[in-house]
Residue, then its C-alpha position, 0 to 999 in steps of 0.5 A: x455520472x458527472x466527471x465530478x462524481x467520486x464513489x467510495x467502495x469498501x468490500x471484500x478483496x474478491x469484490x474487487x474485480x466487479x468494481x473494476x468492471x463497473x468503473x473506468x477509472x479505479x483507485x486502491x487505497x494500500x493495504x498494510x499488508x501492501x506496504x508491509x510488501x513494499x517495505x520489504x522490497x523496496x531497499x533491494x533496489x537501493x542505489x547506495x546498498x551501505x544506506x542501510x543495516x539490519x537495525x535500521x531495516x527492523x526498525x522501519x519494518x516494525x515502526x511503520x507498520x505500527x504507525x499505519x495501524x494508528x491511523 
């Protein structure tokens, strides 16, 4: 193949070790599950902890999880 030549793949997660395989170079695209994850992590590693309450945690978690859905 070119340097140039992209390949987009979709399947199963368990496909996914035999792209990998295949291909030297591999992009995920994150699931919602994926940011979901991060979302719940990230704050945790906040420099400034008072940056955010409860409300606003339950806000961004149920906010945009939904906006993903839309796209």
């Amino acid at each position: 193949m070119s340097g140039n030549t992209q390949v987009f793949v979709t399947g199963r997660p368990h496909v996914e070790g035999g792209i990998i395989k295949c291909f030297s170079k591999v992009v995920r695209i994150p699931t919602r599950d994926d940011i979901k994850s991060y979302l719940e992590m990230k704050p945790n590693y906040d420099t400034d902890p008072c940056a955010m309450d409860d409300e606003l945690r339950a806000g961004i978690m149920r906010v945009i999880p939904k906006k993903i859905s839309e796209m």
